[in-house]
ROMAR-157663 format. One record per atom (N, C-alpha, C, CB): atom name; residue number from 0; residue in three letters; x, z, y. Coordinates in Angstrom, 1 decimal. Glycine has a CB too. Layout:
N
{dovo 'CA',NUM,'ALA',{X,Z,Y}};
...
This chain:
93
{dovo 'N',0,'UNK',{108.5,90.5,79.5}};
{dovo 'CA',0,'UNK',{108.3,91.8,80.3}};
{dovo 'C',0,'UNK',{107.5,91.4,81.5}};
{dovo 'CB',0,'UNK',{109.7,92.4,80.6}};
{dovo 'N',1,'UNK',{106.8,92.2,82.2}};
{dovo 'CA',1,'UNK',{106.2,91.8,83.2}};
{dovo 'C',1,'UNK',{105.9,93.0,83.7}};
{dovo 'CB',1,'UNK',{105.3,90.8,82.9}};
{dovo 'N',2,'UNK',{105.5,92.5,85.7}};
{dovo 'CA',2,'UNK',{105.7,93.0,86.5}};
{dovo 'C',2,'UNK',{104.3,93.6,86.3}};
{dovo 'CB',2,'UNK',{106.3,92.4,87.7}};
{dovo 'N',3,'UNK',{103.9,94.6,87.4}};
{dovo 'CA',3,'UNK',{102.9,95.5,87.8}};
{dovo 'C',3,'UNK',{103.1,96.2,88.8}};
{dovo 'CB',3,'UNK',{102.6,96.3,86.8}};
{dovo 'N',4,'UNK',{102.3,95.4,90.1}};
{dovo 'CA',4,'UNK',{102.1,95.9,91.2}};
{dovo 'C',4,'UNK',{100.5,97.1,91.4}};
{dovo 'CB',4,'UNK',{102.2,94.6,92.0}};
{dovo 'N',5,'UNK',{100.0,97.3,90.7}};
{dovo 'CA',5,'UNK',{98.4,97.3,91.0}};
{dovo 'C',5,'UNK',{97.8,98.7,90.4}};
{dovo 'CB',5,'UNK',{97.5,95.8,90.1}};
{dovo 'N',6,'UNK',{98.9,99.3,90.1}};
{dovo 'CA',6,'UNK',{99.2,100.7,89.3}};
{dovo 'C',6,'UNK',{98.7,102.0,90.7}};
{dovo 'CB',6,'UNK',{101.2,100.9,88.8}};
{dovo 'N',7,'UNK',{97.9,102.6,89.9}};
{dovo 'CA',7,'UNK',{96.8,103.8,90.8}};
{dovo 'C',7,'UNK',{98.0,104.5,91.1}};
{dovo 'CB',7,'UNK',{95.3,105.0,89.7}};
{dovo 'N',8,'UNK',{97.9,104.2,92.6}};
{dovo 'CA',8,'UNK',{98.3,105.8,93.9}};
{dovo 'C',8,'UNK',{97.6,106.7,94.2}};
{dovo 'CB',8,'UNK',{98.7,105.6,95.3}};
{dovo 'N',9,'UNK',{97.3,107.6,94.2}};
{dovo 'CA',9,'UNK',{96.4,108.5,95.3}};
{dovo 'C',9,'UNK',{97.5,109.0,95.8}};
{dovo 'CB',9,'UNK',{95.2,109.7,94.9}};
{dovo 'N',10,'UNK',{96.7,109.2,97.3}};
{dovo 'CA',10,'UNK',{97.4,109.9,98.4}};
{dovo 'C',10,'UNK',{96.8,110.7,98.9}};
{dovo 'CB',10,'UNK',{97.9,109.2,99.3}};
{dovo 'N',11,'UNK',{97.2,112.4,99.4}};
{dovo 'CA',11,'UNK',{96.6,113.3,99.8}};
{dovo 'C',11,'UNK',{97.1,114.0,101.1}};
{dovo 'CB',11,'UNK',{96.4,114.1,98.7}};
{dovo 'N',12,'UNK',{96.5,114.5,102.4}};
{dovo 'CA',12,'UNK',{97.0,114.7,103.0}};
{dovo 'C',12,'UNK',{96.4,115.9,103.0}};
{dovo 'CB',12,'UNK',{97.3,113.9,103.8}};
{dovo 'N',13,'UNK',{97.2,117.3,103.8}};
{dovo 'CA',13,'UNK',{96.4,118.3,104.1}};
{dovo 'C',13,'UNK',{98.2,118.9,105.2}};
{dovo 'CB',13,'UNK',{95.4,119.3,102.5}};
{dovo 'N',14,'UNK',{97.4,119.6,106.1}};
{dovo 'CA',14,'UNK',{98.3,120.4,107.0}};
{dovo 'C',14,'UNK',{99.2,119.0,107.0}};
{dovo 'CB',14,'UNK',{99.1,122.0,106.4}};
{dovo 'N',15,'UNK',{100.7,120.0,107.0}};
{dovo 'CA',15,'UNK',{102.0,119.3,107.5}};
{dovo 'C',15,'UNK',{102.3,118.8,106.0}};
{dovo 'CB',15,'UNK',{103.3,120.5,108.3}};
{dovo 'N',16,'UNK',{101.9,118.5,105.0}};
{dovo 'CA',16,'UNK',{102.4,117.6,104.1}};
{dovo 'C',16,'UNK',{101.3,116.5,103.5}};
{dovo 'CB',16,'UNK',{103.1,118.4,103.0}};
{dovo 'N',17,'UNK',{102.0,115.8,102.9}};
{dovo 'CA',17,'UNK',{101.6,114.5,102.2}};
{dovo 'C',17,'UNK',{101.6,114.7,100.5}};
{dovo 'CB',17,'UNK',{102.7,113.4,102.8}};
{dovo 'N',18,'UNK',{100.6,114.7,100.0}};
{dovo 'CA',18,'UNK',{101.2,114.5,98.4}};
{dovo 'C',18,'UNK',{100.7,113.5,97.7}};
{dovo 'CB',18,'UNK',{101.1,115.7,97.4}};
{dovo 'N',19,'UNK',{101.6,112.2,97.0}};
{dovo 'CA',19,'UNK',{101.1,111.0,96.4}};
{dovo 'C',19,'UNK',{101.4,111.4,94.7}};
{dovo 'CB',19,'UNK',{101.8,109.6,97.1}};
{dovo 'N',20,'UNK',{100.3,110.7,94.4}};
{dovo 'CA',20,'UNK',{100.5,110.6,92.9}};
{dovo 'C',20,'UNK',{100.6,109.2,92.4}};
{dovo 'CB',20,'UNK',{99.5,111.2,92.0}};
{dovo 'N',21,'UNK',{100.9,108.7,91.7}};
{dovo 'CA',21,'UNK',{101.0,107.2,91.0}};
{dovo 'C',21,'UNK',{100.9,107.9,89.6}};
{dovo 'CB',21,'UNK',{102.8,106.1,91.3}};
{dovo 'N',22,'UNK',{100.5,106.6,88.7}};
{dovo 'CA',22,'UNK',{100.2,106.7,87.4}};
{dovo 'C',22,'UNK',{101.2,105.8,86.6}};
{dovo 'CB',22,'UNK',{98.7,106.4,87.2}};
{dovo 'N',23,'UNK',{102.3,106.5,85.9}};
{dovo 'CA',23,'UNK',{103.5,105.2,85.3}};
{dovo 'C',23,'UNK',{103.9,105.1,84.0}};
{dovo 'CB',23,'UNK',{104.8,105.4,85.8}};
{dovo 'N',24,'UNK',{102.6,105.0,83.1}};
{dovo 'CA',24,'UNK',{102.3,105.1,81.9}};
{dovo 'C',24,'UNK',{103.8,104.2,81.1}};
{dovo 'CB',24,'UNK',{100.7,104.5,81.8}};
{dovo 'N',25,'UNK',{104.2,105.2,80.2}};
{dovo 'CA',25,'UNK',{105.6,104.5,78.9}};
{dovo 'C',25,'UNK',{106.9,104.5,80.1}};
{dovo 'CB',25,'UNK',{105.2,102.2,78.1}};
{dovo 'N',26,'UNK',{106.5,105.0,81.0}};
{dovo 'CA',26,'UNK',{108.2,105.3,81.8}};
{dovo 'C',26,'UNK',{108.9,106.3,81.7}};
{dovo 'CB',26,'UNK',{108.2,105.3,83.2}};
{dovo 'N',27,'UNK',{110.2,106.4,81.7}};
{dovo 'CA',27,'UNK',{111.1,107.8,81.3}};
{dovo 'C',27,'UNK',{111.3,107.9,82.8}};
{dovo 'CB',27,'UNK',{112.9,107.5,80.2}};
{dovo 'N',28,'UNK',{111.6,109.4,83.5}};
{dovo 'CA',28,'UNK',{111.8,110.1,84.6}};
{dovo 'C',28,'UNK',{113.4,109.2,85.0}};
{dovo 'CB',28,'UNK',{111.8,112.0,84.3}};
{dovo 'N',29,'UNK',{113.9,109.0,83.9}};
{dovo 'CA',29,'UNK',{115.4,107.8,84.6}};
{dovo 'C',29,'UNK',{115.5,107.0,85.0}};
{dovo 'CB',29,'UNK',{116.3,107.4,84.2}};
{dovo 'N',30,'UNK',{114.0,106.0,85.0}};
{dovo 'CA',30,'UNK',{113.8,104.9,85.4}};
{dovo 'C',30,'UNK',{113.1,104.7,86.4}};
{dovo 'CB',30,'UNK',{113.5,104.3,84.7}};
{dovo 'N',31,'UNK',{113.1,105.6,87.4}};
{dovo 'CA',31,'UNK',{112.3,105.5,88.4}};
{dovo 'C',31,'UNK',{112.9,105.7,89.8}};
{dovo 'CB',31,'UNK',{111.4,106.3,88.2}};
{dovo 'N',32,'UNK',{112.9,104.9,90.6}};
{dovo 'CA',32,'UNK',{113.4,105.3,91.9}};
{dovo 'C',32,'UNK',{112.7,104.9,93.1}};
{dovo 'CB',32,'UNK',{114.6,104.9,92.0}};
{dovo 'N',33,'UNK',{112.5,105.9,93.7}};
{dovo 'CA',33,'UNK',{111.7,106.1,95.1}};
{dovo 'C',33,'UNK',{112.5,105.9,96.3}};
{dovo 'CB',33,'UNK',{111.2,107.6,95.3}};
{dovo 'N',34,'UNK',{112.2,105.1,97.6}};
{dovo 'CA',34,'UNK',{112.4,104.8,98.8}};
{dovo 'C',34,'UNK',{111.5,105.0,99.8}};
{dovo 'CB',34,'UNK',{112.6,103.7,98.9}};
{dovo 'N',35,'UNK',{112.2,105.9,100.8}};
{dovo 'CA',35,'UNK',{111.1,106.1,101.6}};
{dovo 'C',35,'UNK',{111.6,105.7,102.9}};
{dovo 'CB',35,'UNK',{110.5,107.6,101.6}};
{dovo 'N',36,'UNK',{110.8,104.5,103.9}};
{dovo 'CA',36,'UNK',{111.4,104.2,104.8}};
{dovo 'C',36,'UNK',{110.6,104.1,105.9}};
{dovo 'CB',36,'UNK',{112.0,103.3,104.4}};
{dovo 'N',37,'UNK',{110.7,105.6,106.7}};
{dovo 'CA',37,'UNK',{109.0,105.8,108.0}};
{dovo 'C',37,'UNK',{107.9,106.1,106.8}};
{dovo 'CB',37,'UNK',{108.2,103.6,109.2}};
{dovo 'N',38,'UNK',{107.2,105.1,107.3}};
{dovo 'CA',38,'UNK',{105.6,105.5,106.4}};
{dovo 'C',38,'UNK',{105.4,104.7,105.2}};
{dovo 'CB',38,'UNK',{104.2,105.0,107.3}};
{dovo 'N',39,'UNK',{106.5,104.7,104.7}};
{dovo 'CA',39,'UNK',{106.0,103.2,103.4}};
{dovo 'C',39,'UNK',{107.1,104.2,102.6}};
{dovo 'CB',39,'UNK',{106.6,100.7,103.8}};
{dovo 'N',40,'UNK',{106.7,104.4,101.7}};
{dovo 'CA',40,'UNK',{107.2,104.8,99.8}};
{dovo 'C',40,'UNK',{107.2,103.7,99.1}};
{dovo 'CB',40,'UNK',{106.1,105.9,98.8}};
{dovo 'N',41,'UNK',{108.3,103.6,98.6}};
{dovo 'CA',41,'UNK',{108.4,102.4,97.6}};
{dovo 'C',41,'UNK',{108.5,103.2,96.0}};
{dovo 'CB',41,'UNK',{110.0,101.3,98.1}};
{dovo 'N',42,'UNK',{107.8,102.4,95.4}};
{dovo 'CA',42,'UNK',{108.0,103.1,94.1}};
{dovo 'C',42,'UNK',{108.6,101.8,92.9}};
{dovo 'CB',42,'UNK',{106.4,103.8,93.7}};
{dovo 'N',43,'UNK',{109.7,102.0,92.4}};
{dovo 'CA',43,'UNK',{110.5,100.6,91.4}};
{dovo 'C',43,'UNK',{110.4,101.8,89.9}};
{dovo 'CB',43,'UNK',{112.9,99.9,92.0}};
{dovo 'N',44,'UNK',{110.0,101.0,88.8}};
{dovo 'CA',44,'UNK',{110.1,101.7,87.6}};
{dovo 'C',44,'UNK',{110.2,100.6,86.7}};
{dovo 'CB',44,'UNK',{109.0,102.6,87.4}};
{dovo 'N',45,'UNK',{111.6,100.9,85.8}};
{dovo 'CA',45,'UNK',{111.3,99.9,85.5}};
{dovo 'C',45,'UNK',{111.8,100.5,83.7}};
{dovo 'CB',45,'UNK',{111.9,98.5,86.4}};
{dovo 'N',46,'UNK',{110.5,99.8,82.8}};
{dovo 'CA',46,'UNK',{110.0,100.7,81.2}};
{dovo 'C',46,'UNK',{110.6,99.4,80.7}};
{dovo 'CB',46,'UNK',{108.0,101.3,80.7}};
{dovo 'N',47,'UNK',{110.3,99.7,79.0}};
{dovo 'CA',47,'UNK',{110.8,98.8,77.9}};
{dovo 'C',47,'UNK',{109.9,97.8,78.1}};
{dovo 'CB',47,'UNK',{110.9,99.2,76.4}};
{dovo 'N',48,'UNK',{108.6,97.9,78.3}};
{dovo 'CA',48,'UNK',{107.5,96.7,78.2}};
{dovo 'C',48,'UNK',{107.1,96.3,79.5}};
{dovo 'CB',48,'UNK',{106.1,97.1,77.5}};
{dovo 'N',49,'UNK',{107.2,96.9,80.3}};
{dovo 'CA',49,'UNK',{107.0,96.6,81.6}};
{dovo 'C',49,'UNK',{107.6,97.0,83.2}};
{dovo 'CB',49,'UNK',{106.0,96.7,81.5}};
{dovo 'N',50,'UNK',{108.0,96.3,84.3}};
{dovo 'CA',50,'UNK',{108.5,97.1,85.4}};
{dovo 'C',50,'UNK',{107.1,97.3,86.3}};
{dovo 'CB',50,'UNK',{109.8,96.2,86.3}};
{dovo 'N',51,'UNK',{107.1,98.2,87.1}};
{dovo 'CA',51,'UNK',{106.7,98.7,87.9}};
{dovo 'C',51,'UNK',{107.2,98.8,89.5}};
{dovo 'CB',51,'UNK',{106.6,99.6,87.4}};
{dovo 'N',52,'UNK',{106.8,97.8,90.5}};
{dovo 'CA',52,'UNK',{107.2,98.2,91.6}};
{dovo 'C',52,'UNK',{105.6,98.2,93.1}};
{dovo 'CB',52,'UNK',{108.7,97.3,91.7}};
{dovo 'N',53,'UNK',{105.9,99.4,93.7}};
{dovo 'CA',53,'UNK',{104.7,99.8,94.7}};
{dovo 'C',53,'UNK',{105.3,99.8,96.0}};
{dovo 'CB',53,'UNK',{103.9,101.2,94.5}};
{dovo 'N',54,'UNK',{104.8,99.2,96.8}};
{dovo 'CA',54,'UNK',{105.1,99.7,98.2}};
{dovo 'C',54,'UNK',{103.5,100.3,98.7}};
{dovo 'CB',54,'UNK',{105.8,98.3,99.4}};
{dovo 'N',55,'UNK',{103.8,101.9,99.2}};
{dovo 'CA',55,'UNK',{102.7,102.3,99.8}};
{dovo 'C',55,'UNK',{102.9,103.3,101.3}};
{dovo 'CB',55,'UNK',{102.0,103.1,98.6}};
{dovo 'N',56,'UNK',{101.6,102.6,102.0}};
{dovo 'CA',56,'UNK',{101.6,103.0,103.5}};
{dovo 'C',56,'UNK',{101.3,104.4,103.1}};
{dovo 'CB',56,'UNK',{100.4,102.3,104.6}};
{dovo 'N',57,'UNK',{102.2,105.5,103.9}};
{dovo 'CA',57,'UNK',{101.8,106.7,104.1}};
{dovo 'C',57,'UNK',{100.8,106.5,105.0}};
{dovo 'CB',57,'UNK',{102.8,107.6,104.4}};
{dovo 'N',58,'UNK',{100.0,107.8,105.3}};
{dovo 'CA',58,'UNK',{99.0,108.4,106.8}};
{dovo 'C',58,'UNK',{100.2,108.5,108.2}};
{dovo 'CB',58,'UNK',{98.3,110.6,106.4}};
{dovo 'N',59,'UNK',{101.4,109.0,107.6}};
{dovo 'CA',59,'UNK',{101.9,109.6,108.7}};
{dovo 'C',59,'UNK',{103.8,109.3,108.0}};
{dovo 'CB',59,'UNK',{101.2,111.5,108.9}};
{dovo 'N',60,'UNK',{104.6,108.8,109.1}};
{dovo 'CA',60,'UNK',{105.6,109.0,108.4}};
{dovo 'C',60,'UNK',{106.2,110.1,108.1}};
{dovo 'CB',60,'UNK',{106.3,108.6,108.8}};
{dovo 'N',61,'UNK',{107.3,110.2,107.7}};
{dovo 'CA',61,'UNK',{107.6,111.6,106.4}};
{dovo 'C',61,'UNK',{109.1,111.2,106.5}};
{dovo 'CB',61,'UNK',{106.7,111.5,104.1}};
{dovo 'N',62,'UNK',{110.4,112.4,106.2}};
{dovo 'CA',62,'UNK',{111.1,112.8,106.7}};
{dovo 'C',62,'UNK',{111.9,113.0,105.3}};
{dovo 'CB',62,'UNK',{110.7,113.7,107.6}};
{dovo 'N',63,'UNK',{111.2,114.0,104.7}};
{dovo 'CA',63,'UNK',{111.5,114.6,103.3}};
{dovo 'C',63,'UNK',{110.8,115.1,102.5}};
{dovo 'CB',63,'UNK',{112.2,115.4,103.2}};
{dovo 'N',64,'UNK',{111.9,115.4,101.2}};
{dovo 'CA',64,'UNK',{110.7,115.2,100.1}};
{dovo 'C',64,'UNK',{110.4,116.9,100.2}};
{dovo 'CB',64,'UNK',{111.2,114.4,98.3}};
{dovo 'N',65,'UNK',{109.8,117.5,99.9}};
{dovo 'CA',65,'UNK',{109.3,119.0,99.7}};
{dovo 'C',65,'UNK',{109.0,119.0,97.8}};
{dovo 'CB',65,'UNK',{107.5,119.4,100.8}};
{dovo 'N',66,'UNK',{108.5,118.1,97.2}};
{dovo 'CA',66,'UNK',{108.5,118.9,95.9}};
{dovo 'C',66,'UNK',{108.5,117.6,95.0}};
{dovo 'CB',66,'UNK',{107.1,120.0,95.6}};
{dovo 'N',67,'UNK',{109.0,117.4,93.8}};
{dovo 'CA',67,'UNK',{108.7,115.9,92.7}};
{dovo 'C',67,'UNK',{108.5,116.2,91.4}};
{dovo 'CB',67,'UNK',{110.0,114.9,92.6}};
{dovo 'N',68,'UNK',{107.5,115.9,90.3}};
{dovo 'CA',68,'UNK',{107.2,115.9,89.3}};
{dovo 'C',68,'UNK',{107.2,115.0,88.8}};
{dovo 'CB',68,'UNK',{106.6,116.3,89.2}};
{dovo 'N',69,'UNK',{107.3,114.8,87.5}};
{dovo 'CA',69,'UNK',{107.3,113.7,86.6}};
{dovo 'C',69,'UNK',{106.5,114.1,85.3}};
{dovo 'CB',69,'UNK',{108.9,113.3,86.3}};
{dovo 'N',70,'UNK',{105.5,113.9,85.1}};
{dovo 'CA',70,'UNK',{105.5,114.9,83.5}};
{dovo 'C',70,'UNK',{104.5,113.7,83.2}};
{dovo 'CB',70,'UNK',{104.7,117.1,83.4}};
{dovo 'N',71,'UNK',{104.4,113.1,81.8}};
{dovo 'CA',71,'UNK',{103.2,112.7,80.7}};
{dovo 'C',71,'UNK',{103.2,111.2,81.6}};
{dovo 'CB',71,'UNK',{101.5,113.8,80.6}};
{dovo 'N',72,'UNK',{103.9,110.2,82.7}};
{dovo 'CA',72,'UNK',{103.4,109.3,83.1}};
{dovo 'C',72,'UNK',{102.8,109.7,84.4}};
{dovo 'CB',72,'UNK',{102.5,108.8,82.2}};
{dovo 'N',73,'UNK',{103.3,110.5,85.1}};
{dovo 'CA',73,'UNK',{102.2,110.9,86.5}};
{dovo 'C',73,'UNK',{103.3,111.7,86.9}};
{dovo 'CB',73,'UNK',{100.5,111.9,86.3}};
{dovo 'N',74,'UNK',{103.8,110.6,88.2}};
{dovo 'CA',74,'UNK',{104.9,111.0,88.8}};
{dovo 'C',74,'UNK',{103.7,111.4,89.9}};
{dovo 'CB',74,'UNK',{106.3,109.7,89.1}};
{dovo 'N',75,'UNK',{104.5,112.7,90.6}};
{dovo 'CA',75,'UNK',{103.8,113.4,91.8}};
{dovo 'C',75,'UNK',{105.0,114.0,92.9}};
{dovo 'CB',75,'UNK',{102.8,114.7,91.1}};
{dovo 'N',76,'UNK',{104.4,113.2,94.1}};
{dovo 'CA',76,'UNK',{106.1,113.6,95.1}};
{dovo 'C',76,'UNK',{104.4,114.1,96.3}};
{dovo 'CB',76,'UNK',{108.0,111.4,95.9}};
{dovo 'N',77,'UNK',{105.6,114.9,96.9}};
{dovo 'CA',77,'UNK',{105.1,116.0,98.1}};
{dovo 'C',77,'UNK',{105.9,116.0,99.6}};
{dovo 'CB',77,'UNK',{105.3,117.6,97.4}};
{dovo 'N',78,'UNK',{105.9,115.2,100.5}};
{dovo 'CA',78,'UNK',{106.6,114.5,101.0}};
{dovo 'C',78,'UNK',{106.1,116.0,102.8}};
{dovo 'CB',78,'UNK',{106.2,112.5,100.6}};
{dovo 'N',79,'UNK',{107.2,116.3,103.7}};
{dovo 'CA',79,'UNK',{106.9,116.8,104.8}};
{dovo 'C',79,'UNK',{106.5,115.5,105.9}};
{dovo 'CB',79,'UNK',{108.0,117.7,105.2}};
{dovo 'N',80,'UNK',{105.7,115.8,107.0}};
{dovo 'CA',80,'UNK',{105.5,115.0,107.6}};
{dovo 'C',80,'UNK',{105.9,115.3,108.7}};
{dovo 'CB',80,'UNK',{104.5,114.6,107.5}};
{dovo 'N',81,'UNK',{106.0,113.9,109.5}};
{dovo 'CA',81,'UNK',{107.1,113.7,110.9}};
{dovo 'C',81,'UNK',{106.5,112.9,111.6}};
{dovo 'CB',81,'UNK',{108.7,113.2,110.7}};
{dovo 'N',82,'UNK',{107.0,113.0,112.7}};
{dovo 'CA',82,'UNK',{106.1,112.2,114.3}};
{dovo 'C',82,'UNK',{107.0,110.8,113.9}};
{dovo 'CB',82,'UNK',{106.7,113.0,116.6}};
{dovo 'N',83,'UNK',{108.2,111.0,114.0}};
{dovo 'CA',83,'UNK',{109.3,109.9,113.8}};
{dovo 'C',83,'UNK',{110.0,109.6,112.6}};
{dovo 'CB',83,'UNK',{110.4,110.3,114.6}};
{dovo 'N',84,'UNK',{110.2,108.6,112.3}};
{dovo 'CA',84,'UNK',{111.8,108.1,111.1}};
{dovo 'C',84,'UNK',{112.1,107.0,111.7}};
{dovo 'CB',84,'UNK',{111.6,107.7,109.2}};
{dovo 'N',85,'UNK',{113.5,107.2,111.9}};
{dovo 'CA',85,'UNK',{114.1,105.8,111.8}};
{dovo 'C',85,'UNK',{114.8,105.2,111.2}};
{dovo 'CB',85,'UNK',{114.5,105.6,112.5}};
{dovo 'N',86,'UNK',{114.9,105.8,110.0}};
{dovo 'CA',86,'UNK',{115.9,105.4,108.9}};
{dovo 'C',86,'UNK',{115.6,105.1,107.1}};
{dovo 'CB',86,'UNK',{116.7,106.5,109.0}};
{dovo 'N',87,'UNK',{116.3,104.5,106.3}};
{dovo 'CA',87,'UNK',{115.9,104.3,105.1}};
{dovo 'C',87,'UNK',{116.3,105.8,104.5}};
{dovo 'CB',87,'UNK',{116.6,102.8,104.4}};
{dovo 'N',88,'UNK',{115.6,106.2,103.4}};
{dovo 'CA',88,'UNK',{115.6,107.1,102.9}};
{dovo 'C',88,'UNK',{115.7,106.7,101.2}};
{dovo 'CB',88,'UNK',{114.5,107.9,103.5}};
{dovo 'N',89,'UNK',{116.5,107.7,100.2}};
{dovo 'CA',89,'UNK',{116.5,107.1,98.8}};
{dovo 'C',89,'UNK',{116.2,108.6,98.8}};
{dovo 'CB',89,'UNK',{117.9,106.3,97.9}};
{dovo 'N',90,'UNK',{115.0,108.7,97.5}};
{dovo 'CA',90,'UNK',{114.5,110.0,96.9}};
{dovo 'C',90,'UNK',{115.1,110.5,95.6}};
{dovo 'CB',90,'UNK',{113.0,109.8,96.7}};
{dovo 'N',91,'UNK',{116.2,111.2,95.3}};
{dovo 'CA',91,'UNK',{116.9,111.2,93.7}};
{dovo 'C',91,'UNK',{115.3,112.0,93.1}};
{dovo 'CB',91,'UNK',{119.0,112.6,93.4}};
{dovo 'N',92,'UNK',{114.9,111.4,91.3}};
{dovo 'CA',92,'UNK',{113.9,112.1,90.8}};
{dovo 'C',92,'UNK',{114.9,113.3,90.0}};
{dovo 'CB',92,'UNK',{112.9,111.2,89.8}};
């Protein structure tokens, strides 16, 4: 089994939110769990053939999540944005 760091994020900013997509091809929506801690999203997935884990710099830190999708391998989180965080955050999908 083997790891995979190098898996496509986009990240989009507009107004007061943030929305990132990652691409997590052969993963089930139960195997995924998101950390958000300030400006960094962590993304751990971990499938039959392979795990998945991302740490990615937001633009801006972020607070909470506003919207999450999972459909076909293309997890999509929508995150509000904040001046401040000072704390670890766990995202339930």
């Amino acid at each position: 089994m083997g790891n995979k760091s190098d898996f496509p994020v986009d990240i989009y900013e507009r107004g007061e939110k943030i929305r990132l997509i990652a691409e997590l091809p052969g993963i089930n929506e139960e195997d995924i769990r998101v950390y958000l801690n300030k400006d960094v999203l962590v993304i751990f997935a971990n499938g039959k053939d392979r795990n998945y884990y991302k740490n990615t710099t937001l633009p801006r830190s972020s607070e909470h999540i506003i919207g999450k999708l999972y459909n076909s391998g293309c997890l999509e989180i929508i995150l509000g944005k904040k001046e401040d965080n000072d704390g670890l955050r766990t995202i339930s999908l």
